[in-house]
N, C-alpha and C positions, 0 to 999 in steps of 0.2 A: 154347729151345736144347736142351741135353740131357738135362734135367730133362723126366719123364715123369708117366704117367696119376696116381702115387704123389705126395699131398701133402709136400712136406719144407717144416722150417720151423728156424729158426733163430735162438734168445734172445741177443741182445746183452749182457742183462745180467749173466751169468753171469761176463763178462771185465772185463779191461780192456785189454791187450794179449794177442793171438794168432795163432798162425801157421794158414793154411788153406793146407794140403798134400794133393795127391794125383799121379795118374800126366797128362803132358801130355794136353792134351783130356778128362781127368775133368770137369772143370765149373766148376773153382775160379772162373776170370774172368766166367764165364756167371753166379755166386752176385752179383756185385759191379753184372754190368750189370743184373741185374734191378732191384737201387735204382734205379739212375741213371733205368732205364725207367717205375720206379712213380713216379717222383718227376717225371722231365722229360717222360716217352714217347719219349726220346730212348739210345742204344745205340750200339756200333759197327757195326750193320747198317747198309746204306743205305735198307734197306725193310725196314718193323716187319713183313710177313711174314714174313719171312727168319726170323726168333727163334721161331716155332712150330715146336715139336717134330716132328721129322720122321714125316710121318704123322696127327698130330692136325692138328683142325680149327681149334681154338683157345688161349689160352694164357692167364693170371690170374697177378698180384702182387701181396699183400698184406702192408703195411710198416707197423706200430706206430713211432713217432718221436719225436722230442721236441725244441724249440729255445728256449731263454731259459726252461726251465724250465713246458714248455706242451705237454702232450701232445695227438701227432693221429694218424689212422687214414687207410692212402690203398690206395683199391683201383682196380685197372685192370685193365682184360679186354681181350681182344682176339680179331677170327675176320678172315676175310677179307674182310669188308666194313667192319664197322665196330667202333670202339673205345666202351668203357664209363670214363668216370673218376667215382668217388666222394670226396669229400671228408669226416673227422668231426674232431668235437674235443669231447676228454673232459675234461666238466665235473662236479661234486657226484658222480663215482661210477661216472659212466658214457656212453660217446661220443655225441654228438649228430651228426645231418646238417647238416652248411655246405653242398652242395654248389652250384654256382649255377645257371642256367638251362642254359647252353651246357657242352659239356666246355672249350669253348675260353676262358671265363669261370671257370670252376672251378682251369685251368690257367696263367692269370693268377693269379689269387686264392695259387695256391700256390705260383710262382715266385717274384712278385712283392712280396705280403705276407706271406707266411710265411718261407719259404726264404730271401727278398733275396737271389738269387744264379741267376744263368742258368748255363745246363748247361758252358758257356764255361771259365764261370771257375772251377766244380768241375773239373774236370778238367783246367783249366790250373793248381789248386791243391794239391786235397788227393784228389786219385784219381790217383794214381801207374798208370796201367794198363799193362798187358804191351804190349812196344813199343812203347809210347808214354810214357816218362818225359820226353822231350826234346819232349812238348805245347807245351811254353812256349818251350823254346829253339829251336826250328828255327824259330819262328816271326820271319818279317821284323821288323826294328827297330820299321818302323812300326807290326806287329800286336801288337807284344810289348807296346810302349805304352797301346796299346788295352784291349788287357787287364788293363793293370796301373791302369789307369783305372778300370775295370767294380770291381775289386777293392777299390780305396779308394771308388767309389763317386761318382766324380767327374761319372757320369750327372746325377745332382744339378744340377750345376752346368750341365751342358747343356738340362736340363728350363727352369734359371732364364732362360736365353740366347733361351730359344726363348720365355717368357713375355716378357720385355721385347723381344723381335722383333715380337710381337703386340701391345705396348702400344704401339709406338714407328709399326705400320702403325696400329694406330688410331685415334693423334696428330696421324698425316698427313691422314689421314679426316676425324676433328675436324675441323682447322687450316682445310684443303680448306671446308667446309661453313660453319663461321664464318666464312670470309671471303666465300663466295655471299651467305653472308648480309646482312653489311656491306653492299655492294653494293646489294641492294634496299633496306637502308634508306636509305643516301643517296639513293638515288635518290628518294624520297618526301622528303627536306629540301628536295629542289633546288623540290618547288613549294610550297614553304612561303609566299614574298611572295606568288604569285599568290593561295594562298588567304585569305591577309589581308585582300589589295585587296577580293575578290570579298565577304569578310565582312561589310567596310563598306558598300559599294554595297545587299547585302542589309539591312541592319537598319534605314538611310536610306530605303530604301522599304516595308518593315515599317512603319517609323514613318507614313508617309505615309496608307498604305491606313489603317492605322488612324483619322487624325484624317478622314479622307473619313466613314469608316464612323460615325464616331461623331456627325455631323453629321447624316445620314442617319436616323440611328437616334430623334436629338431628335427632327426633322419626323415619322417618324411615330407615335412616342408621341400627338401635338400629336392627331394626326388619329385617332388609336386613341380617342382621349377623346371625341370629337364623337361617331364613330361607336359607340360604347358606347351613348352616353345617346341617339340614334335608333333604335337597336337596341330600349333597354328601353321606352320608347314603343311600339315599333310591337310591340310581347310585350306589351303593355299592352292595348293594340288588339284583338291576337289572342285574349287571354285574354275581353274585353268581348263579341267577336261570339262568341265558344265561349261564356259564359256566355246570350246571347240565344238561340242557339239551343237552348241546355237549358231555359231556360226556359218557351220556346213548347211545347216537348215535355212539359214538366210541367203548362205547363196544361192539353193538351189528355189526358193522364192522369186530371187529376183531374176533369177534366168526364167522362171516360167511365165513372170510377168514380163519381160522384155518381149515373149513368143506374143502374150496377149497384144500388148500395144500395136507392137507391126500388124496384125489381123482388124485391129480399130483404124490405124491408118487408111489403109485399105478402102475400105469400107465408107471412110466420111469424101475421099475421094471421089468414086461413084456418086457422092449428093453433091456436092460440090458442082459437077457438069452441069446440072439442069437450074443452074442459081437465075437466070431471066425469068423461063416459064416459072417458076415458082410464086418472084413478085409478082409478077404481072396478075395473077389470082389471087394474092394475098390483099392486092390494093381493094380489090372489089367486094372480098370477106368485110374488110376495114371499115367500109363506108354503109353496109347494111350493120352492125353490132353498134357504130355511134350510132346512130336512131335508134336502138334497141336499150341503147343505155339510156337516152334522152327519156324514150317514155316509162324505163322502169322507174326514176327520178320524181317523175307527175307522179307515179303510182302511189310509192313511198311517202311521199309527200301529201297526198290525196288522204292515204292510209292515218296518216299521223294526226292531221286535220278531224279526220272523223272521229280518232280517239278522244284527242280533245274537247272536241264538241262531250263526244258522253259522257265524260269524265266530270262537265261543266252542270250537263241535267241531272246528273247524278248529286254533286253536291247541290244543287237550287232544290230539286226534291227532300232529301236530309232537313235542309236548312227548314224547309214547310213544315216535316214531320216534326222538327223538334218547336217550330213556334205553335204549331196543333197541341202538343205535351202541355208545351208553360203554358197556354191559353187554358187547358184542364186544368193544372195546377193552382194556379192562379185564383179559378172558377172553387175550386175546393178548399182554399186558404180563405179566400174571402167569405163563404158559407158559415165557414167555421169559427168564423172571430164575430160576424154579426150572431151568429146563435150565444156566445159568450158575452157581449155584450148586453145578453139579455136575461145574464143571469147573476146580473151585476148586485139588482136593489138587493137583491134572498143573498147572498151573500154579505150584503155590508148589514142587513141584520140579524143574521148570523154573530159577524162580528161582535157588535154592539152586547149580547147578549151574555158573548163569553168573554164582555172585560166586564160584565154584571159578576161573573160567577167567581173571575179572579179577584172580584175586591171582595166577596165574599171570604175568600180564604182568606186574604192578607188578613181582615176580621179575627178571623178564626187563629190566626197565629200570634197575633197580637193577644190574644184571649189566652191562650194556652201559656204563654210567655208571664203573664200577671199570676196564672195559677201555680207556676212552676216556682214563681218567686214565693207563693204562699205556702207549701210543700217544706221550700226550703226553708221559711222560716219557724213555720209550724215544728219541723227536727232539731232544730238548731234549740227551740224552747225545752223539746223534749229531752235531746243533752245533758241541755241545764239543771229541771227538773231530778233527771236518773244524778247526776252528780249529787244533787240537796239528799237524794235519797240514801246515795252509798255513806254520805257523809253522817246522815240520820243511822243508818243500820250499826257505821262504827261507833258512833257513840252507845249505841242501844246494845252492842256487845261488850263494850266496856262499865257499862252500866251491871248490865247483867254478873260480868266477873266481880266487879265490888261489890255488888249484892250476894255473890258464893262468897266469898272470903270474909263479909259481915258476916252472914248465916254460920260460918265453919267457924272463924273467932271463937276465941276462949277470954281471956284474962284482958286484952288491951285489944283498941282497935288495927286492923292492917291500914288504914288509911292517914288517919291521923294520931297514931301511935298515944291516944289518951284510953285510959282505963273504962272498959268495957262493962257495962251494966245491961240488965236486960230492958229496962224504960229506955237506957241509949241505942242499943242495939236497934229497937224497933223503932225508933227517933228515925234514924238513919236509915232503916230498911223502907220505911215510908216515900220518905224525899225521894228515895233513886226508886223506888215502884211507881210515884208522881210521874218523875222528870222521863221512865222507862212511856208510860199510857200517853204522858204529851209527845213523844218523838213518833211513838209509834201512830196517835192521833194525825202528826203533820205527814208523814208516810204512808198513811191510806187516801191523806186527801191530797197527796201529788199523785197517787196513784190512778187515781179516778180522774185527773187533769190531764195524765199520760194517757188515758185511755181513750177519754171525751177528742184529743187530739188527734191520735191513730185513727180512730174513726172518720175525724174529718180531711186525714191522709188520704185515707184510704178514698170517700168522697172524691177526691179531687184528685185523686190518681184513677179513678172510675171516667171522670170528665174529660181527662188529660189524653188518656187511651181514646174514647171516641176522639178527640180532635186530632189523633196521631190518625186516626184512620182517615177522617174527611182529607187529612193535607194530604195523603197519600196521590190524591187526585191532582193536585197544584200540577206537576211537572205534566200530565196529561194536556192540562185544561192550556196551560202555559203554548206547548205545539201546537194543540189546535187552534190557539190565538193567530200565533206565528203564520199557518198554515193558511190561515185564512188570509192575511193581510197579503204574504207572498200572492197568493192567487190573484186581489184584486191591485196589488201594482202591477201585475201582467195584463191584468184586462186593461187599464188604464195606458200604458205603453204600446198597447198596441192597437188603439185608436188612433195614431201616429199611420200605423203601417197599414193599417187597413184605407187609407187616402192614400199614399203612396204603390198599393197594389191595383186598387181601382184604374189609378191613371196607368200601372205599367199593363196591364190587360186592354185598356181603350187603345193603345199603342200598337197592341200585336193585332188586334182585329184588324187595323186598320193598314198595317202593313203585308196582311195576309189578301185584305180586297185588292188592293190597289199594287200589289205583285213591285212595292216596293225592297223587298228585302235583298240581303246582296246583290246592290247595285253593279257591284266591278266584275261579278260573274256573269251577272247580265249583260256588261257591256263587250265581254270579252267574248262572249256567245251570239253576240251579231257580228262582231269584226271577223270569227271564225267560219261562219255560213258565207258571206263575201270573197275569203281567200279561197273555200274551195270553188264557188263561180269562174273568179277569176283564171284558175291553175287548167279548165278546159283540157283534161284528160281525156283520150280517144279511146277506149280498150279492142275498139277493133280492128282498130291499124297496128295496134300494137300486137296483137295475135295473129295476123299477118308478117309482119316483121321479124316475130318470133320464129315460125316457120319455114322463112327462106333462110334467116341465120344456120338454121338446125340444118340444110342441106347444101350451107358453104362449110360449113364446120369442118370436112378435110384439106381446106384448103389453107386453113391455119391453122392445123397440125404439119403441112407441109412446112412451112413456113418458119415453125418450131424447131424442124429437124434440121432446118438446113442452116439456121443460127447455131444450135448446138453441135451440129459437125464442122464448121469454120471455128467457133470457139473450142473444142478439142483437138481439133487436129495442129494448132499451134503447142498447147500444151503439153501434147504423150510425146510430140518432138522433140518437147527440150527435155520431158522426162524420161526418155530410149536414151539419151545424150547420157543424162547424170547416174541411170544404171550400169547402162556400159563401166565405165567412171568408179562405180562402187563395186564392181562383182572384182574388179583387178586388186583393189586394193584390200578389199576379203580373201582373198587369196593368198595374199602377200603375208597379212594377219595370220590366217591358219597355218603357215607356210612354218613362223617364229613361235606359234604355243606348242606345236609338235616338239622341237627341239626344246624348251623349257622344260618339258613332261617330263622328258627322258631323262634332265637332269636330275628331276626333283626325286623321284621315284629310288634314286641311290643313296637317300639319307632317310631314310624311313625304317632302315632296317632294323633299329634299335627297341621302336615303340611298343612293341608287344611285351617286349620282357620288363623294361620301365614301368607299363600298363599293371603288371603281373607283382610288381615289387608295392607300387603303391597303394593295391589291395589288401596284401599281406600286413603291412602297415597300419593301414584305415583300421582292421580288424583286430589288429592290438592294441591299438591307441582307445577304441570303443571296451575293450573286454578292461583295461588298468581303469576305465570310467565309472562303471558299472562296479569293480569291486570297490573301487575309493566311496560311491554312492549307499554300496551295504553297509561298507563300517562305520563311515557317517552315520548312517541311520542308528545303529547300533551304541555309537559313541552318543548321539542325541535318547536316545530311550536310556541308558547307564545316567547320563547328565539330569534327565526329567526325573528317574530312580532320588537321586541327589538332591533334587532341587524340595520332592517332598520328603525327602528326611529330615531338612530344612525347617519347612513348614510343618512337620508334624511335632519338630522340637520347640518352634514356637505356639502349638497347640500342646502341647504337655506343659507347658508354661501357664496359658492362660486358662485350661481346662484344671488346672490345680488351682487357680484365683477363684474360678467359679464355685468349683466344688468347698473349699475354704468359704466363701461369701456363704453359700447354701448353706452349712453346716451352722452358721454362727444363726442364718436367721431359722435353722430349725431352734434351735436352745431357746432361741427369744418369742418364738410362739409355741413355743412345749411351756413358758413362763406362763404367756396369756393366756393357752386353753385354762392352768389350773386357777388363774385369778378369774376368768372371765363364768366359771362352772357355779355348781351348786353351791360349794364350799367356799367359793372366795366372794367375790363381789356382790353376786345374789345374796348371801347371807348375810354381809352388810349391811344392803341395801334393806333387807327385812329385818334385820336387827334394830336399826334408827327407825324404822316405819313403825313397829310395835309401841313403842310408847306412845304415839301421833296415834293411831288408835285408843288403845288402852286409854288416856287422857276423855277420847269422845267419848267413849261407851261410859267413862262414870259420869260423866257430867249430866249426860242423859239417865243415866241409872241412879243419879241423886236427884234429879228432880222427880222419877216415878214413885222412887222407895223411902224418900226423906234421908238418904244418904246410908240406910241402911246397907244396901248391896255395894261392890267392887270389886271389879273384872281384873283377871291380871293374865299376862299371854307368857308364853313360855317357848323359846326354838330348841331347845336340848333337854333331855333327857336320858337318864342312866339306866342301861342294862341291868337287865341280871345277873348278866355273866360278865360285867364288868364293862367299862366303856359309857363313853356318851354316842346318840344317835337323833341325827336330822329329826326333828317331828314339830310340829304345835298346837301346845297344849292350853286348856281352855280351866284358869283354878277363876273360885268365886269367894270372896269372903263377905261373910254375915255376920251377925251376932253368935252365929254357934262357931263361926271359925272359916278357916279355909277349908275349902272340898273342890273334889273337879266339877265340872258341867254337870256329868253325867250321873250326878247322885241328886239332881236338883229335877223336877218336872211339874205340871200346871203354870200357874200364873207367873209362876217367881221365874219360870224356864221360859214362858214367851216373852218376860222383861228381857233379861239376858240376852235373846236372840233378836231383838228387836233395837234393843243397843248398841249389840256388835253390828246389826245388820246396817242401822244406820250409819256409824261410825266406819264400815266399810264404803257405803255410797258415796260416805262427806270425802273421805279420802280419794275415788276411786273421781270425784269429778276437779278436782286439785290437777289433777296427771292430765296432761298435755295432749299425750296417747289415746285417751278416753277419758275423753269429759264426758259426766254426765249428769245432768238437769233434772231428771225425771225421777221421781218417790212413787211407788205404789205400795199399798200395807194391804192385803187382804187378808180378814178376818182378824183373829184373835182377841177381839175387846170379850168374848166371851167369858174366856177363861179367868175373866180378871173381876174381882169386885170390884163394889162401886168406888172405891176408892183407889183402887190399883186404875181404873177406869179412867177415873177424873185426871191421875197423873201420867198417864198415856196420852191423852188429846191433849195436857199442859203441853206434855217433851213433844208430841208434833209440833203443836200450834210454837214449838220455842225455835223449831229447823224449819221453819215454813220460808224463813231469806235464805237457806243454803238452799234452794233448789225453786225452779222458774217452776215446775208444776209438782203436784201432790197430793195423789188420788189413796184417798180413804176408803173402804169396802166391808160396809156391818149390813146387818138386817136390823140392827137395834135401833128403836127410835131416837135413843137421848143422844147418841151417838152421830144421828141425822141434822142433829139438831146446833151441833157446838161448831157448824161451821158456812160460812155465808152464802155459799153454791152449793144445789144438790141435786144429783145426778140421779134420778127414782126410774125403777128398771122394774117393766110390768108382764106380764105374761098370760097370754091368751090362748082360744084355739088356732089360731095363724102364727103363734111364735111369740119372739120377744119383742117389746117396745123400749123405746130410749127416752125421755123427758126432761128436759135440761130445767133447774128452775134457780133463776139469781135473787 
């Protein structure tokens, strides 16, 4: 609106009643709707365009607030396309984002759960706006209602109306579906006999097949038995002619081997003649192959020798390479700790430096800990303080009602029940106007004591915060202490090892010159150079040797043979003997299974037709199986038929409890929609509320008008066509009488509205639901003479303790003037200015 490029901003808490004055269209009402806007995005515009500054592109509101002792941050941006809402709430120190996905979720969030209060009923409340104080009054009886509904919070009750609307269609739903249900169960009793009957009739032929089957099954055991023992007979059989025929095949084996042996006889005969010459060559082979052996012996031996030897330079080599390594090693461990130890001193003053910084903070928490005590105490006064004060305001209300009820007195006083005079009356009205300016004298100057305090809170919650921040660093500074310290006990431990590395490195040099190192390899690697000296292996006699061997070599092959034909020709002798021996008694065998055959062979005649009988069997005894298995099946699906006719009779049982349970709790919530609706409990609830009203607005309308005016509210109303009907109505009585609202306008009509208005805010911050603290009055001192005037700033300045803030809004000077803060709102070519002055 007319507020430009220029930030302005504006501390609440600097007041607690003040007037915001400036010239018409300076900007005063424009400071008020921006709440309304940051809070609802709602204005007297009809389009949030409209409210950007003429010329810019865009507009931003941002409101610091507080409700039930809960402070929160709300900011709102706006251009020509679209709106931004931000949501925060300051926790341990400092604001957090709430805000929710949607703005339209955020905007809920803040109406709904914070605020409890739609933009409605602030303003039909406690935003008194310019030409608009008669919000509430002009509005039709029926709307007035409505509102005065939203403001006790009566929604409540319609949220409950519409919960038991939804239990009560549910019920039906329910009800509905238990009884489909019902329905198919009966219908599965109705054939309960028949599955009975059929039960029977099944298990009477169950029984049946079975005693068939079991008859069946004797007979062929019976024949299972015969046929067994022809079975093992005729395996008997089988087994006798497989035995003759191995046996013909064995004999005819050992007759061919009896042909072999005598052709091997034979044969070793022929070697056997020449047995002299044989040895007599085989001595001479003998005596060249032992030398042949002796020196393969040296050889092997020679061979073995040498390995070992390698085996030896191989490890003394190894053994070099690895004292070369740790000699490196060694050589790079020791580098590496003298460079460490030279960076000893920079380190320990290092150290030194960061147990400076750590006594620093112990300092500093020690510090913070004195301040915190001071905080504490500093609140604990302030407590105190608000207590002297609630207790001053109760007096100062009680004050104030003796002083109504002196002033209304007639004939005797309401206090001390003596005869009422006018020099007494004013006696009296004096003293409690005294004792009323001293209470209220000791109430501004604890108030300025509560203030002076907050302030120095605040100080030292300024102080508090910086040394929350330094200590932030303690746990840093604390590691690096640690860090350090660890580092120089390692340097310090290990000037230990770096003298013990030294000496082990002067060691290996010195075992590397002087070819000390594995001694017992070393010694076993001369004793092994000595054995092969001593072993004097020839290799060329031995390749010699070799040579003549290779061309006696048939001569012990002869030699061979002629051993292995005297040792067999004893053997196939005695084994020609034991075949002989065996082929007669083979014979004699086959001779006795031929005659067994032929016996066996004459009892077999039966098995075919036996074989034949116990098939036929097998195959009736499997068919009575198979039908016993249908009807079973049959009798078990009849039986599972049964079992849920069962279970659905104890479902028609407990499906008629439920549906009874359901019906009783529809009755008892068809009871509470009608108490919980328009007509029952809301109109209670507005019934008792209306005098609690009505009460404020005259006490306020007695002190504007000198008791001339009273308000009186009214929830019914009679037809014309006979009947009463929900409404509320708004009568006024004067000196000329009672009238409605609506016959009354100027001055006398912004009292009226000004009273009710109030008298709505006082009540509206009573509610739990919605408290509210905050008074704005814009405009109306207009309309009023100076005397209508003077008793308007009275009835504020008499509600100025029912509400923490309360902002007054004239362009009138004297008006500027009856109040201790004043908020002057100026306007330029750059827009509006803001001016706080205490």
């Amino acid at each position: 609106m007319p507020y430009g490029e220029q930030e302005e901003s504006l501390d609440f808490n600097k007041f607690q009643i003040a007037s915001l004055t400036g010239p018409n269209g300076a900007g005063k009402s424009s400071l008020l709707e921006a709440i309304t806007w940051a809070l609802w995005g709602e204005a007297r515009a009809k389009d949030e365009a409209d409210l950007i500054h003429s010329g810019a592109k865009e507009m931003e509101v941002e409101l610091e607030f507080s409700v039930n002792d809960e402070n929160y941050r709300v900011f709102r941006k706006k251009d020509f396309k679209k709106t931004v809402l931000h949501l925060e709430h300051f926790e341990k120190g400092e604001f957090y984002d709430i805000t929710e996905n949607s703005s339209k979720e955020t905007q809920n969030k803040l109406t709904s759960d914070i605020l409890k209060m739609p933009y409605s009923v602030f303003i039909n409340s406690a935003f008194l706006r310019q030409d608009r104080a008669d919000e509430f009054t002009i509005k039709s009886p029926v709307e007035r209602k409505k509102i005065l509904g939203e403001i006790l919070g009566l929604d409540y009750y319609d949220r409950l109306v519409e919960k038991i609307r939804a239990k009560l269609r549910q019920n039906k739903i329910e009800i509905e579906s238990l009884k489909t249900i019902l329905k198919e169960k009966e219908r599965e009793l109705d054939a309960e006999e028949n599955l009975k009957k059929q039960e029977a009739e099944l298990k009477n032929k169950v029984a049946k097949l079975k005693s068939d089957k079991e008859r069946i099954t004797s007979d062929l055991e019976k024949f299972q038995q015969k046929q067994s023992k022809l079975l093992a007979d005729f395996e008997l059989l089988k087994e006798k002619r497989n035995r003759l025929e191995k046996l013909k095949e064995e004999i005819n084996q050992n007759q061919n081997r009896l042909v072999k042996i005598q052709e091997n006889l034979s044969r070793y005969q022929t070697i056997i003649k020449e047995k002299e010459t044989i040895e007599a060559n085989f001595k001479q082979w003998k005596k060249v192959e032992k030398e042949n052996q002796l020196l393969t012996q040296k050889l092997e031996k020679q061979r073995q020798l040498e390995n070992k030897r390698s085996e030896i330079e191989e490890r003394l080599n190894t053994e070099k390479r690895r004292l070369d390594v740790e000699q490196a090693q060694l050589e790079t461990q020791i580098n590496q700790i003298e460079k460490e130890q030279g960076e000893r001193s920079q380190l320990e003053a290092k150290r030194e430096k960061t147990k400076l910084e750590l006594k620093k903070i112990v300092k500093q928490k020690e510090e913070k800990l004195q301040l915190e005590k001071q905080v504490y105490e500093l609140k604990e006064q302030i407590v105190t303080l608000k207590t002297r004060n609630e207790h001053l305001r109760q007096r100062g209300e009680e004050n104030k009602e003796k002083l109504s009820l002196i002033r209304a007195a007639e004939a005797s006083c309401p206090l001390c029940q003596q005869k009422l005079t006018d020099q007494h009356r004013k006696k009296i009205s004096r003293k409690i106007e005294a004792e009323l300016e001293e209470e209220r004298s000791k109430w501004l100057a604890n108030q300025k004591v509560i203030k002076t305090k907050k302030e120095k809170i605040a100080t030292l919650e300024i102080r508090i915060n910086e040394l929350d921040r330094f200590l932030l660093a303690e746990v840093v500074i604390e590691q690096k202490l640690g860090e350090l310290e660890s580092r120089l006990r390692q340097i310090k431990e290990k000037e230990t090892t770096l003298k013990d590395l030294k000496h082990k490195l002067q060691t290996i040099i010195e075992k590397i010159g002087q070819k000390t190192f594995s001694p017992l390899d070393q010694e076993i690697l001369s004793k092994t150079e000595e054995e092969i000296q001593k072993l004097n292996y020839d290799p060329e006699r031995h390749k010699i040797i070799q040579t003549e061997l290779e061309k006696l070599k048939p001569l012990g092959e002869q030699k061979h043979r002629l051993d292995n034909a005297q040792e067999n020709f004893d053997r196939e002798t005695e084994e020609r003997e034991n075949l002989e021996k065996r082929i007669k008694e083979q014979q004699k065998e086959e001779a006795d299974l031929l005659a067994a055959q032929k016996k066996a062979t004459t009892n077999l005649k039966d098995l075919s037709q036996i074989s034949s009988l116990v098939d036929d069997l097998k195959q009736e005894n499997i068919k009575f199986e198979r039908l016993i298995q249908t009807e079973q099946q049959n009798l078990s699906f009849i039986e599972a038929k049964l079992s849920q006719c069962n279970e659905a009779r104890q479902y028609i049982q407990k499906y008629l409890k439920t549906v009874k349970q359901i019906e009783e709790n529809t009755k008892n919530l068809t009871v509470l929609e009608h108490a919980f609706g328009k007509n029952g409990i809301q109109a209670m609830i507005i019934e008792n509320t209306l005098p609690e009203i009505e009460n404020e607005a005259n006490l306020i309308l007695d002190r504007m008008t000198g008791g001339e005016m009273q308000v009186e509210l009214e929830t019914q109303k009679e037809k014309k066509t006979g009947g009463i009907k929900e409404s509320l109505e708004i009568k006024i009585t004067d000196k000329l009488g009672s009238r409605p609202y609506e016959l009354f306008s100027g001055g006398e009509a912004f009292r009226i509205n000004f009273a009710i208005r109030i008298a709505l805010s006082k009540l509206l911050s009573k509610r739990a639901n919605a408290k509210l603290q905050f008074l704005v009055i814009d405009e109306g001192f207009g309309s009023q003479d100076k005397s209508g005037r003077e008793n308007l700033i009275a009835a504020i300045n008499s509600i100025r303790n029912d509400f923490d803030k309360i902002l007054v809004i004239s362009h009138l000077q004297e008006v500027k003037e009856e109040f201790p803060t004043h908020i002057e709102v100026t306007k330029d070519e750059n827009g509006s200015h803001i001016n706080l002055k205490e």
